[in-house]
C-alpha positions in Angstrom: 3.5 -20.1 20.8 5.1 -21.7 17.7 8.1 -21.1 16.1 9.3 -20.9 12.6 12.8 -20.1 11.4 13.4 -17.7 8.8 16.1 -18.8 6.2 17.3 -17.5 3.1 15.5 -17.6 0.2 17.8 -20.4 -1.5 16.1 -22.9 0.9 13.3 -21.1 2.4 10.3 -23.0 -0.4 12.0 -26.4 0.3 11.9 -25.6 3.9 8.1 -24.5 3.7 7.0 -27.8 1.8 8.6 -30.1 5.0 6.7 -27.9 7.6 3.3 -28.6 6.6 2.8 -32.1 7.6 6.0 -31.9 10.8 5.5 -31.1 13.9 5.7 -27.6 14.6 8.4 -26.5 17.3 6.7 -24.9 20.3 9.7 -23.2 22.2 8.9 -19.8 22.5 6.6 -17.4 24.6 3.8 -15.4 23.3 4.5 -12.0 24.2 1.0 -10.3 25.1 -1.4 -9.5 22.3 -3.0 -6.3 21.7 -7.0 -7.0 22.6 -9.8 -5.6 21.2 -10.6 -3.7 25.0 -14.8 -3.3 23.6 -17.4 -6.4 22.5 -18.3 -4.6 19.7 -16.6 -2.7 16.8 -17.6 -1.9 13.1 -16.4 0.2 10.2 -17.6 1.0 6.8 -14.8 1.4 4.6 -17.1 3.0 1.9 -17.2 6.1 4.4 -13.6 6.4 5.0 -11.8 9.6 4.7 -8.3 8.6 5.5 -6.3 5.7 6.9 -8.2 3.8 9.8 -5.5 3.7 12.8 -6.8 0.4 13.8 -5.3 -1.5 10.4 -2.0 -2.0 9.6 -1.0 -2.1 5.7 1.7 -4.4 4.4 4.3 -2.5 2.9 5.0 -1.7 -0.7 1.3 -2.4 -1.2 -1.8 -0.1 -1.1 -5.5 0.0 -0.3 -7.6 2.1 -1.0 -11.0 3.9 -0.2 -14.2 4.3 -2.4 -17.7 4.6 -2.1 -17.6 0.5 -2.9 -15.3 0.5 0.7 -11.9 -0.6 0.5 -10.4 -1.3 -3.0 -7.8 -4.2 -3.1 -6.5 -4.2 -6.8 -4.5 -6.2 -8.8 -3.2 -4.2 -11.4 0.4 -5.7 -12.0 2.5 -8.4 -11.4 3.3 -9.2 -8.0 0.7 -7.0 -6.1 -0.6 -8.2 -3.5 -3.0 -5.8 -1.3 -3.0 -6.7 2.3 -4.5 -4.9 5.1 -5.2 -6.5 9.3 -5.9 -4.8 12.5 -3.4 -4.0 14.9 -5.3 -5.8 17.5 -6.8 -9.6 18.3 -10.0 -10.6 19.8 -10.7 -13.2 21.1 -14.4 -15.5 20.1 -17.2 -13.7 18.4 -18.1 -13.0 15.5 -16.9 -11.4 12.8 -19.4 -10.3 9.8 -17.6 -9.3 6.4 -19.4 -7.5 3.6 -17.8 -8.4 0.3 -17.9 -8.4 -3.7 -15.0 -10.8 -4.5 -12.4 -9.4 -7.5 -12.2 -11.5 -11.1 -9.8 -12.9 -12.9 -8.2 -16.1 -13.8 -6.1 -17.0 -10.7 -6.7 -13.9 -8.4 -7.8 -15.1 -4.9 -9.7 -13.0 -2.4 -9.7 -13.6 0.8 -10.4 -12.9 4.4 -8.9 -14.4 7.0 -8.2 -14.9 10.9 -5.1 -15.4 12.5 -2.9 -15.9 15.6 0.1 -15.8 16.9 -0.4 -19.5 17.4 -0.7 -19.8 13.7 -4.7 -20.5 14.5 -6.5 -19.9 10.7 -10.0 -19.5 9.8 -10.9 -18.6 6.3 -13.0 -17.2 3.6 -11.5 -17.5 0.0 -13.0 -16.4 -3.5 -11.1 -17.7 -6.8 -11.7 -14.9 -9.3 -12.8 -17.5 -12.1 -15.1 -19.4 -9.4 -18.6 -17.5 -10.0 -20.4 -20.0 -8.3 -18.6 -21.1 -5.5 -16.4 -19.7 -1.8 -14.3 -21.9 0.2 -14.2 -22.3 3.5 -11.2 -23.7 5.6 -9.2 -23.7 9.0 -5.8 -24.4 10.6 -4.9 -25.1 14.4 -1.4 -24.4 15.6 0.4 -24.2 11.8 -0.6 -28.0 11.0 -2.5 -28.3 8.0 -2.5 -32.1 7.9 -3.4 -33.8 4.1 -5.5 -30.4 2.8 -8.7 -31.8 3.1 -10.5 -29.3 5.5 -11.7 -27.2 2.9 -15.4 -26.8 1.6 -16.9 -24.6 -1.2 -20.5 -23.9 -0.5 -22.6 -22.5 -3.2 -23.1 -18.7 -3.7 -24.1 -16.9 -6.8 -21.8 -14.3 -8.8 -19.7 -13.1 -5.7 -17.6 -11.1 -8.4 -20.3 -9.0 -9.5 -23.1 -8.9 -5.6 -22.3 -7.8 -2.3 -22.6 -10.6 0.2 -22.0 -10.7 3.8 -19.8 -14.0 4.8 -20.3 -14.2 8.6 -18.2 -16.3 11.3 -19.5 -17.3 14.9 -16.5 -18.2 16.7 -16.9 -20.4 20.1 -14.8 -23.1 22.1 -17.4 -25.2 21.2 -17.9 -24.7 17.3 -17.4 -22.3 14.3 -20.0 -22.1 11.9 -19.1 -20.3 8.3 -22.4 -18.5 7.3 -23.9 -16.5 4.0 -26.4 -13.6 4.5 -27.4 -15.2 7.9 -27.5 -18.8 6.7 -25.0 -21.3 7.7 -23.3 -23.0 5.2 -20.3 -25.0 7.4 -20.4 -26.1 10.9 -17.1 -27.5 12.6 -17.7 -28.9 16.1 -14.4 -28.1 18.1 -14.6 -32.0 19.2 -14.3 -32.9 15.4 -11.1 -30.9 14.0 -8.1 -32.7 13.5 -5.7 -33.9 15.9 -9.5 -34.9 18.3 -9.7 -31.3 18.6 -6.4 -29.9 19.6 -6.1 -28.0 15.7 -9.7 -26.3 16.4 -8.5 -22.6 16.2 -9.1 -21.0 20.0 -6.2 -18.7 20.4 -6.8 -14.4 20.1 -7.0 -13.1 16.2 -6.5 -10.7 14.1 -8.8 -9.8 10.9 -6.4 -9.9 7.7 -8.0 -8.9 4.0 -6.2 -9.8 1.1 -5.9 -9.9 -2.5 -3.3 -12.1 -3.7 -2.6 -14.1 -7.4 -2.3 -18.1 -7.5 -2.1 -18.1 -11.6 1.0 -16.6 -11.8 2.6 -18.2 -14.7 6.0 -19.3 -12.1 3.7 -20.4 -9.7 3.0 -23.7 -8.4 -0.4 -22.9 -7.3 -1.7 -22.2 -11.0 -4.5 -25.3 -10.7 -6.0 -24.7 -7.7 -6.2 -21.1 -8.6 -7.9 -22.0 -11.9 -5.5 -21.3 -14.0 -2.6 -19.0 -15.2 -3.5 -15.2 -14.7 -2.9 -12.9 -17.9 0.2 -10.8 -17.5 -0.4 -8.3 -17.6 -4.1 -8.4 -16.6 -6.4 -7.0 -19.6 -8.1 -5.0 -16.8 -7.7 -3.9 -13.0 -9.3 -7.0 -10.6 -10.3 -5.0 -7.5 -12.2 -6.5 -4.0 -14.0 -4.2 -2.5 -14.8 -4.8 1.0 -17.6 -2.5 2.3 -17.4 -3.1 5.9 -16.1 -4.8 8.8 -18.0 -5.7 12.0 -16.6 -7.5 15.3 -18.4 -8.6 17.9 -15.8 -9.8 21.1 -16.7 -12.5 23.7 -13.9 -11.7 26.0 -13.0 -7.7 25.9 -9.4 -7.0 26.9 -6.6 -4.5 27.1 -4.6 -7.7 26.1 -4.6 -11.3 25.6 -1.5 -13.7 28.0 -0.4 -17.3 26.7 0.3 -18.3 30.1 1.8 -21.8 28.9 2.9 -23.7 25.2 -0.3 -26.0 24.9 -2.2 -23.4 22.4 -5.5 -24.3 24.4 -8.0 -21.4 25.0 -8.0 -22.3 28.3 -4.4 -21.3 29.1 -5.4 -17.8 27.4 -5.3 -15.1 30.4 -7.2 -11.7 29.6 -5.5 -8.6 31.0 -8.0 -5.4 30.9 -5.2 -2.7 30.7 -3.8 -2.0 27.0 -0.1 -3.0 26.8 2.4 0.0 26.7 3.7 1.5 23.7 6.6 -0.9 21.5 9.4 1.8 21.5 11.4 2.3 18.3 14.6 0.5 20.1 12.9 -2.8 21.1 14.1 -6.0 19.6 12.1 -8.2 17.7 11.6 -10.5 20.7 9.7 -7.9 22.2 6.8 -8.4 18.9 4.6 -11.0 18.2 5.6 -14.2 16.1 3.1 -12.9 13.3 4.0 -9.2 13.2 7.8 -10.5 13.5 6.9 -12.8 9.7 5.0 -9.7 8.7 7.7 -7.2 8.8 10.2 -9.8 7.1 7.7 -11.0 4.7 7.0 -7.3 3.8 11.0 -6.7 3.4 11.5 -9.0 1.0 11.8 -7.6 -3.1 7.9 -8.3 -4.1 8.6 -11.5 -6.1 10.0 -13.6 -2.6 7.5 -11.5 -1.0 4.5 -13.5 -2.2 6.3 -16.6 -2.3 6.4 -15.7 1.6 2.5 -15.7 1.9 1.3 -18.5 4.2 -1.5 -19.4 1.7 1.0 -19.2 -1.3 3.5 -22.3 0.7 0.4 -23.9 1.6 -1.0 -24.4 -2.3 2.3 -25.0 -3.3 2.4 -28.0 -0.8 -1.1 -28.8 -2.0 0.1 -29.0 -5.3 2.2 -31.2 -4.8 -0.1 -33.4 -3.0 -2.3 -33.5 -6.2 -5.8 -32.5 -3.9 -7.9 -29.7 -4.2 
């Protein structure tokens, strides 16, 4: 388990920019994640009636339902549409159904994480009609940002597509209506494998802007985003579907290395988090949830793990 402390917002961007190429500080314990306890699960957002128990939505934002599946809109400044389950599984596969949102600067995204700040990724830029990108993190390091790729698809504004991931201790392989478009061998991440992601995830969907006009993110976004937008930029996300290699109640880091190996599975379902538990008693990501979401809106996206991560890469002059 890794751990990051949070500072004020004074020093919290410059802190942010040093942690992407340090070593990350493994001192804590994972408490136990919630599993996925089946191998399979699926929903179709564009039947939805009310609010799925099994996803959690940031606060101060919404999501909503349509016969499209769920809408995450950018209407204003600031809004930033976020929505993951409230459980992890643990390799799969994980099949998305998606029509990407518009817009100068708005990014779409879908996105795996762990406790053990493990990443996979799917991300649209709104003005990119031709292209998705592709990339991955192990254990918070994301070295010289040059693990991305942005294989070819056609007008994922305007067509449904479904952007699969097959999810092994051997390999991950990023695929487009059932053909591949990005292998990574687990034997050829960074670090000779340690930063393949292999610890339990959640599913997080997203809609989030990079052209802000105070953001440092503006060029890898593709430029500034009108404010305010001329029109609404929506993703619509149709459905969902999970299949779990190793169905549990919940998921035990028994030690600090981060391996999948040192990943116990537990079949019973934890007990209940009571109202007076402390925040050690959470996870490390729903612990920089809850303070992400309780900062005003503005610091709140400057909180977003992709937003310090374009920052840095700005900085870095590399796409």
């Amino acid at each position: 388990m890794v751990q990051i402390t949070f500072l004020t917002a004074a020093v919290a961007a410059a802190s942010l920019f040093s942690l992407s190429n340090a070593q990350v500080t493994t001192s804590l314990t994972c408490p136990n994640d919630k599993g996925l306890s089946a191998s399979t699960y699926a929903i179709d957002f564009s039947t939805v009636k009310s609010w799925p128990s099994e996803w959690i939505v940031a606060d101060y934002e919404n999501v909503t339902f349509g016969p499209q599946g769920a809408e995450f809109t950018f209407a204003k400044r600031y809004d930033a549409p976020t929505m993951w389950t409230n459980f992890k599984f643990f390799f799969g596969r994980v099949e998305f159904v998606v029509k990407a949102a518009k817009g100068t600067g708005i990014v779409s995204s879908m996105v795996l994480l762990s406790d053990d700040l493990d990443e996979i990724d799917w991300e649209f830029l709104g003005g990119a009609t031709s292209t998705v990108q592709t990339n991955y993190f192990g254990k918070g390091y994301t070295g010289s940002y040059n693990r991305s790729t942005t294989p070819a698809v056609a007008n994922p504004q305007s067509t449904f597509y479904t952007y699969t991931l097959d999810w092994s201790p051997t390999a991950l392989v990023w695929s487009i209506d059932g053909k591949a478009v990005r292998t990574l061998n687990a034997a050829d991440a960074d670090g000779n494998g340690s930063q393949y992601p292999q610890s339990p995830m959640k599913v997080s969907l997203s809609l989030w802007d990079a052209g802000d006009p105070d953001a440092a993110t503006q060029t890898w976004g593709g430029g500034i985003t009108p404010i305010p937008p001329p029109e609404p930029y929506t993703m619509y996300v149709k459905s969902v579907k999970i299949w779990n290699t190793n169905p549990a109640g919940q998921y035990q880091y028994t030690d600090q290395s981060g391996s999948y190996k040192s990943i116990k599975i537990i079949p019973e379902a934890p007990a209940p988090i009571s109202s007076s538990s402390t925040s050690d008693d959470q996870s490390f990501v729903e612990q920089h949830q809850r303070r992400f979401e309780r900062q005003s809106v503005a610091v709140k996206q400057q909180w977003n793990f992709n937003w310090w991560r374009r920052i840095k890469q700005q900085q870095n002059h590399v796409k």
